[in-house]
C-alpha positions as CSV (number, residue, x, y, z in Angstrom):
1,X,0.0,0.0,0.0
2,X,1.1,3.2,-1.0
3,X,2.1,6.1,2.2
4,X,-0.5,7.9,0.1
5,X,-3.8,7.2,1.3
6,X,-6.8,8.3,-0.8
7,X,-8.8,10.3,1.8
8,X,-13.0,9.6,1.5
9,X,-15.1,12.0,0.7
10,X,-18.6,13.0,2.1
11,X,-20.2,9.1,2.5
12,X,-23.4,9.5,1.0
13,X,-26.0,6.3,-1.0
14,X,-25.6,7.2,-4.5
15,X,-27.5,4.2,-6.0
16,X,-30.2,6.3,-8.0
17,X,-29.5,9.8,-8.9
18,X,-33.0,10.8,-10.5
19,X,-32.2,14.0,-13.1
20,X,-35.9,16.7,-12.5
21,X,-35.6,20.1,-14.7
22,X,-36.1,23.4,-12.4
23,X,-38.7,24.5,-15.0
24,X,-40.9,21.4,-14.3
25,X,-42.1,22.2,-10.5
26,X,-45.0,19.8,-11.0
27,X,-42.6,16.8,-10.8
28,X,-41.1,18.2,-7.7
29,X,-43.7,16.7,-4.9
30,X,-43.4,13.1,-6.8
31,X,-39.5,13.6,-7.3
32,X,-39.6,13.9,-3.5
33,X,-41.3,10.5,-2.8
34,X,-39.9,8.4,-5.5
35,X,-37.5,5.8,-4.6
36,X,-34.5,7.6,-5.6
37,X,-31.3,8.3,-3.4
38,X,-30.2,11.4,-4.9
39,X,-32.3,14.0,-7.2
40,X,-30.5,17.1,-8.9
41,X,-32.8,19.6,-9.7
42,X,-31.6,20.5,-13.6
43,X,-31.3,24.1,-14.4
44,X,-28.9,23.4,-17.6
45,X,-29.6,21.2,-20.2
46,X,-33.8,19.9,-19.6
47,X,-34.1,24.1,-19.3
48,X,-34.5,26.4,-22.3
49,X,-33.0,29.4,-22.0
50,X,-36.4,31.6,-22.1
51,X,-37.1,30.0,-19.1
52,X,-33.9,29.6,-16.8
53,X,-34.4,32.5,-14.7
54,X,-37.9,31.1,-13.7
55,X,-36.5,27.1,-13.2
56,X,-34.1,29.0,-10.8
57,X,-36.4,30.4,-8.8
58,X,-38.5,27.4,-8.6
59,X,-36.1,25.4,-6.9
60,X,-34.8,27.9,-4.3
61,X,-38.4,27.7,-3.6
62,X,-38.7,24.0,-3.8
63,X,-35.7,23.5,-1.5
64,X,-37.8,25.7,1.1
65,X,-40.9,24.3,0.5
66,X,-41.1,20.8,-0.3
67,X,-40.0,17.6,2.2
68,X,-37.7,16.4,0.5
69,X,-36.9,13.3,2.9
70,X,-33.5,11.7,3.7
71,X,-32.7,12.6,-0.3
72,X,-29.3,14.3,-1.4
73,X,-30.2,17.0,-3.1
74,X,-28.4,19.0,-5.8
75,X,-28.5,21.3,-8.5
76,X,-26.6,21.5,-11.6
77,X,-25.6,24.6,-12.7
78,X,-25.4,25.9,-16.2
79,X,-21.7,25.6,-17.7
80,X,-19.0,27.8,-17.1
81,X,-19.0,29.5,-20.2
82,X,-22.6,31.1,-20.0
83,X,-23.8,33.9,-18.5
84,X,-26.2,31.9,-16.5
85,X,-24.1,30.1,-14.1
86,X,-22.7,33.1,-12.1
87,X,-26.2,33.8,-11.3
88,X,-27.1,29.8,-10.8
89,X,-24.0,29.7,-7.9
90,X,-24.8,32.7,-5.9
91,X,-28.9,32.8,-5.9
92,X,-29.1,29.0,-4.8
93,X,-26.5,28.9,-2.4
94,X,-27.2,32.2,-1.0
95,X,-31.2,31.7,-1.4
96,X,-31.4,27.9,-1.1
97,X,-31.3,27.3,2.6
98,X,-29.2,24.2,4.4
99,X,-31.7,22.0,2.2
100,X,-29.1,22.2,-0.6
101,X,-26.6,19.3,-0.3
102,X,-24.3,19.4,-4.0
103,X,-23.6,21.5,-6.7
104,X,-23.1,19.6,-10.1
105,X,-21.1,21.1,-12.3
106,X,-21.6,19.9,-16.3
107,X,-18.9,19.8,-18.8
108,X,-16.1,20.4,-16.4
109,X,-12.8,20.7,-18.2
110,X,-10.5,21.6,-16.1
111,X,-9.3,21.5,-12.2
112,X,-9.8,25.6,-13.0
113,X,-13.2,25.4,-13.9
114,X,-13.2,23.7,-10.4
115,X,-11.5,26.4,-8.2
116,X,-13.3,28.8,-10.2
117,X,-16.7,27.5,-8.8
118,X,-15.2,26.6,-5.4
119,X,-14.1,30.2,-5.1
120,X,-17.3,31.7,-5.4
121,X,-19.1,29.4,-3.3
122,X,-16.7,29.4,-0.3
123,X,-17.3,33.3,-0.6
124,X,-21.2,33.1,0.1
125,X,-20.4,30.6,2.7
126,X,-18.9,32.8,4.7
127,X,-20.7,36.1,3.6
128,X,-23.8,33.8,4.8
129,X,-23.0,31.9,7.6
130,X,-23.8,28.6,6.2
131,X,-23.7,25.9,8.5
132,X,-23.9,22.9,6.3
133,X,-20.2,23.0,3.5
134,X,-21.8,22.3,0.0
135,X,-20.2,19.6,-1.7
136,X,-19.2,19.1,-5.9
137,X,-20.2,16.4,-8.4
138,X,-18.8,17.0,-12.1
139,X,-19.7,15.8,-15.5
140,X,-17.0,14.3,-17.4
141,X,-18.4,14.5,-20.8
142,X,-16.0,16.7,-22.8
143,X,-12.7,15.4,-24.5
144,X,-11.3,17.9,-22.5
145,X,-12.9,17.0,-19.4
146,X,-11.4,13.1,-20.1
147,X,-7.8,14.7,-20.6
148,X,-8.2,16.5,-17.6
149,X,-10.0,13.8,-15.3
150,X,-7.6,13.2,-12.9
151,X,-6.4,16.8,-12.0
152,X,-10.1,17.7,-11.8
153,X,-10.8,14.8,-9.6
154,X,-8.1,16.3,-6.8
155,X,-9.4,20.0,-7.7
156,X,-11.4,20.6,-4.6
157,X,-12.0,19.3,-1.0
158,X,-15.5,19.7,-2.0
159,X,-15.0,17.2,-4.6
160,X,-17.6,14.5,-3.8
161,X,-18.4,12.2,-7.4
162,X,-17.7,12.3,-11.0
163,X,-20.5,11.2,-13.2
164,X,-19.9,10.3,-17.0
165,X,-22.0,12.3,-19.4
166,X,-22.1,10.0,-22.7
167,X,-24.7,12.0,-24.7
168,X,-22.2,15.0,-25.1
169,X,-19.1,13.1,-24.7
170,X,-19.9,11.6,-27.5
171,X,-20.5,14.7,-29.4
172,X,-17.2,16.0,-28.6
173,X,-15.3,13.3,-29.2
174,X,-17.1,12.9,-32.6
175,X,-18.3,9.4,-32.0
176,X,-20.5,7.8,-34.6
177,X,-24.1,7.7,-32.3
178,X,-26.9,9.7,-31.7
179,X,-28.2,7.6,-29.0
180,X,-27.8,8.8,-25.2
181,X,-25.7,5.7,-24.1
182,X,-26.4,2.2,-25.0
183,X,-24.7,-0.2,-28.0
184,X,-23.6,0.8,-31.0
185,X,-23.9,-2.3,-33.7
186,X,-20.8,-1.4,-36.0
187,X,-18.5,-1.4,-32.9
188,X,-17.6,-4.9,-32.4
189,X,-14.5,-7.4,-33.6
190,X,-15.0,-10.2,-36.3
191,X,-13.8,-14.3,-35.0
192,X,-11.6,-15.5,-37.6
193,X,-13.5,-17.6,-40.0
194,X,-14.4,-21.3,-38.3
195,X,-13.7,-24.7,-40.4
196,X,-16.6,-24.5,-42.1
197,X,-15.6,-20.6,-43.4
198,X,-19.0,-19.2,-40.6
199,X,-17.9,-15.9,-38.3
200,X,-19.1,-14.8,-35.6
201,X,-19.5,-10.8,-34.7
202,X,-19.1,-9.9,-31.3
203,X,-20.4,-6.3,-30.1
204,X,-18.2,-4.4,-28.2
205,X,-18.9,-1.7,-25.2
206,X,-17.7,1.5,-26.7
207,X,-17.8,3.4,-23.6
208,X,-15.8,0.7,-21.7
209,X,-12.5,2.6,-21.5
210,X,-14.5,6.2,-20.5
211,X,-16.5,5.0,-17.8
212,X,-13.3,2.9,-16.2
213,X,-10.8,5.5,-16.5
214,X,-13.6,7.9,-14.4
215,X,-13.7,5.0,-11.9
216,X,-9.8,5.0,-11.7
217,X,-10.1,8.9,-11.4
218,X,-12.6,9.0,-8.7
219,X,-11.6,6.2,-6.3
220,X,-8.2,7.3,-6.3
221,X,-9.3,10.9,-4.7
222,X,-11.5,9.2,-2.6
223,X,-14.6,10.3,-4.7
224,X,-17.9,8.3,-6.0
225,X,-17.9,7.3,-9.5
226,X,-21.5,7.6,-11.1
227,X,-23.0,6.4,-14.5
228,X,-24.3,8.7,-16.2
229,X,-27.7,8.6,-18.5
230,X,-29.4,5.7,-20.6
231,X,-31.7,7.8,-22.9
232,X,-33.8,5.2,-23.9
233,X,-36.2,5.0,-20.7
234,X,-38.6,2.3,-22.8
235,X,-36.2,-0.3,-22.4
236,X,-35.4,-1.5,-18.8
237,X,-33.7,-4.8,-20.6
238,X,-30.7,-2.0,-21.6
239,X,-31.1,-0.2,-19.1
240,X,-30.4,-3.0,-16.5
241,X,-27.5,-4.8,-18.8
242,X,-25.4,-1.1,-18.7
243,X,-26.3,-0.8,-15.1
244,X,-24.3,-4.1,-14.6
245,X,-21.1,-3.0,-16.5
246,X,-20.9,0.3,-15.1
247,X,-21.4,-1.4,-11.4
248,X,-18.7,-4.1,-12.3
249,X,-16.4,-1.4,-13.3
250,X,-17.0,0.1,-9.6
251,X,-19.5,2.7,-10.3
252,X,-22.0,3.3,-7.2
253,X,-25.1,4.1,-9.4
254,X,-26.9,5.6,-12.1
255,X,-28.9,8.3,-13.4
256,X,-32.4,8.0,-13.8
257,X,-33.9,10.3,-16.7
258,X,-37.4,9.0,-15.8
259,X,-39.1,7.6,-12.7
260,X,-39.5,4.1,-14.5
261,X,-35.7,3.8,-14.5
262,X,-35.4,4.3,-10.7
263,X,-36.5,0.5,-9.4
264,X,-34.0,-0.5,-11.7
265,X,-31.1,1.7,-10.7
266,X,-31.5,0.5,-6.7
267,X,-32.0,-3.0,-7.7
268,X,-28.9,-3.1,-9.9
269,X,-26.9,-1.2,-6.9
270,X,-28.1,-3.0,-3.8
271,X,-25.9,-5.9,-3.4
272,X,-27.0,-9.2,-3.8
273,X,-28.5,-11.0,-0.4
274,X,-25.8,-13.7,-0.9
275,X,-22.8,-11.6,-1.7
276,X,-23.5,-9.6,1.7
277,X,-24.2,-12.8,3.2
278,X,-21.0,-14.4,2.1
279,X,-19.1,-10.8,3.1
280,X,-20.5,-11.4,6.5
281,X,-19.3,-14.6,6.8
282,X,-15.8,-13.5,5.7
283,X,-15.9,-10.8,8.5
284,X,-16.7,-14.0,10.9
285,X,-14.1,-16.1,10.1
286,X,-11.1,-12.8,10.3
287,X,-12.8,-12.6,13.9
288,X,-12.5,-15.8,14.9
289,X,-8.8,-16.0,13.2
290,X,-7.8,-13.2,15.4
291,X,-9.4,-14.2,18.6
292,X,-7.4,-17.6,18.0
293,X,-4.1,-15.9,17.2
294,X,-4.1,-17.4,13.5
295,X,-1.9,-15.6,10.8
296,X,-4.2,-16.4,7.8
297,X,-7.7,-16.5,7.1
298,X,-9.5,-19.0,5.5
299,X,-13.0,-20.0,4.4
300,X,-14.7,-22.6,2.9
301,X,-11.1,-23.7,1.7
302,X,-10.0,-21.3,0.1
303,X,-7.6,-18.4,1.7
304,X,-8.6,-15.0,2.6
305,X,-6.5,-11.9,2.1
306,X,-6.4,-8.4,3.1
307,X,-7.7,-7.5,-0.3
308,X,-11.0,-9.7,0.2
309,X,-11.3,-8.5,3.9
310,X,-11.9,-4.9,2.6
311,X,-13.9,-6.3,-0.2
312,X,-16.4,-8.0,2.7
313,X,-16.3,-4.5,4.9
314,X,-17.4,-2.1,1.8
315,X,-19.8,-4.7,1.3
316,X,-21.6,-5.0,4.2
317,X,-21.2,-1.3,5.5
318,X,-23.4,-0.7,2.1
319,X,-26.0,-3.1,3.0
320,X,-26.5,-1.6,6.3
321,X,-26.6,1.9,5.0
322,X,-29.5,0.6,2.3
323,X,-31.2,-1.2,5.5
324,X,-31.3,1.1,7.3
325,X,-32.8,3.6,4.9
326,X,-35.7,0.9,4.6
């Protein structure tokens, strides 16, 4: 193990993170008692611009007014290079009450664009008297943003996740889709031909190597890496199968761009009753190892190592954190 020890950020369930535009205030109340763990209250891209000034004040009000639960809540901001997002930082944190517990960021680019935020809203902070410090999310989903990952990822203290944002990732990097996420069926690798001359076409993930170098990013700053959106809200089938790679690759959860894909997002991020079962009993036997002075671990023949011990404890300190939000 390195000296350097990633240091944890904010620990916060992260499963579902449902999106709800700040010009829609009639999703608000039902936002509030879905299922989700998270909601960010959109005042970028689900916002035209004729109506911005109007979806901001509907969520400083909504932050006031509705009960919003045990919910994170947060509010992404317009990008840094509008005029709108000045006016996004300083009227919700300085409005917005303790309610308020993120700030996403879209398209970040650089660990600037980072200090640049975290500078104006460690200002209010103390002009205000906040009680409650006001954590970061960022979407990767610029070329630049990917370059820059890793310094962005150690930019702030208040850095808490980075989410992957494939819509307009792909648009920067020119990628051949229109789609928001999902396959592609001309990415893939051809078998060499079989005895009798057949082949066999394989699809490939072509967001494989942007959602796992975020995870690398964000777990070595201590941060939670979060999937970003699956447009297609009509098929749960999809849905569900990108869930699974993006929580193999060590993502925590995933958006949810309508309340149908919420069920699906906590399901796919709640760990299985016999993996935490099987964590458990891993935590047993290290117990009993230690209470009997043994120098190695092992269960059901098979050695345990440090690596699996930590592996059990993430496990099951999840599953109690689910439990015991019921």
């Amino acid at each position: 193990m390195s000296f350097t020890v990633p240091e944890p950020c904010v620990s916060r369930l992260n499963r579902c993170e449902l999106a709800v535009p700040g010009s829609s205030p009639h999703m608000f109340e039902k936002a509030a008692k879905s299922d989700a763990d998270a909601i960010f209250l959109d005042l970028e891209d689900a916002v035209a611009p004729n109506d911005k000034a109007q979806a901001r004040k509907n969520i400083i009000e909504a932050l006031h007014d509705v009960d919003w639960g045990d919910k994170v809540m947060s509010v992404r901001i317009n990008g840094l290079d509008t005029h709108y997002m000045y006016r996004d930082v300083v009227d919700v944190v300085e409005k917005g009450g303790e309610r308020l517990d993120l700030i996403m960021i879209p398209k970040v680019g650089t660990a600037s664009d980072v200090y640049a935020v975290d500078m104006l809203v460690t200002q209010i902070e103390a002009a205000t008297g906040r009680k409650k410090k006001i954590g970061f999310e960022h979407i990767i989903e610029t070329a630049l943003g990917m370059q820059n990952i890793h310094e962005i990822a150690a930019a702030s203290k208040r850095n808490e996740s980075l989410h992957f944002g494939v819509a307009d990732y792909a648009a920067s990097t020119k990628a051949r889709t229109t789609s928001i996420g999902g396959p592609n069926p001309l990415y893939g690798v051809l078998t060499d031909p079989a005895e009798d001359g057949s082949r066999d076409f394989h699809w490939g993930d072509m967001w494989h190597y942007a959602i796992a170098r975020m995870v690398v990013a964000a777990r070595a700053n201590g941060l939670r890496p979060i999937d970003g959106p699956f447009g297609d809200f009509s098929d749960p089938d999809g849905y569900i199968a990108h869930g699974n790679r993006a929580a193999i690759l060590g993502c925590e959860g995933k958006w949810a761009i309508h309340p149908k894909q919420i069920p699906l997002a906590n399901d796919i991020f709640t760990p299985a009753e016999a993996e935490v079962a099987k964590a458990r009993r891993i935590l047993e036997a290290m117990e009993k190892a230690q209470a009997e002075g043994a120098g190695a671990v092992a269960l059901d023949g098979r050695l345990i190592d440090i690596a699996s011990i930590k592996q059990a404890e993430a496990l099951v300190n999840q599953a109690d954190i689910i439990a015991a939000r019921g």
